[in-house]
N, C-alpha and C positions, 0 to 999 in steps of 0.2 A: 374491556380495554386491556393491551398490553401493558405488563408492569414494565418502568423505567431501569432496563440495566446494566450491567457497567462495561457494555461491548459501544464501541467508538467506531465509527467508518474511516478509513485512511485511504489516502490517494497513494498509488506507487508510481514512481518516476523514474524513468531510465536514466539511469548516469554516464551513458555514453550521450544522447541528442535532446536530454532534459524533458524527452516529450513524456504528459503523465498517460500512460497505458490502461491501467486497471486501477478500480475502487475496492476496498477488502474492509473487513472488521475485522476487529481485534477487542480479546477481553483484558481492558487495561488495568484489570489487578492481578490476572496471570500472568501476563506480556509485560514485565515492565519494561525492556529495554527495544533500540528499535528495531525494525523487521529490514530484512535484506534476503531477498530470493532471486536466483537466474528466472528470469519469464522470457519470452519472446515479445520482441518489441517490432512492432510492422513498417513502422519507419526504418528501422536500421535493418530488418530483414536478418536476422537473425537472434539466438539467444545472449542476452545482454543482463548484469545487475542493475537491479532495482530498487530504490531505498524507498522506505516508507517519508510523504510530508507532510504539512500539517490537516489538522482536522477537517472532513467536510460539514458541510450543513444540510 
């Protein structure tokens, strides 16, 4: 079995059409603060920011 650890799955969402694009992990004792990256969003059809929200399951 894998050991339990301290990498969390996060949803990014575009901050232009809200729509959530990509799923990502993150090691939330390196990472403390949020994540914000330009991705391409295929709704809006071009490169758009994207903020990390809350946790998946």
């Amino acid at each position: 079995m894998a050991k339990k650890g301290s990498r969390i799955q996060l949803g990014l969402v575009c901050e232009v059409c809200k729509n959530r694009n990509y799923v990502i992990s993150k090691n939330k004792i390196n990472t403390t603060g949020n994540i914000k990256l330009n991705k391409y969003c295929p709704k809006c059809k071009k490169h758009t920011p994207h903020k990390e929200t809350k946790k998946l399951d």
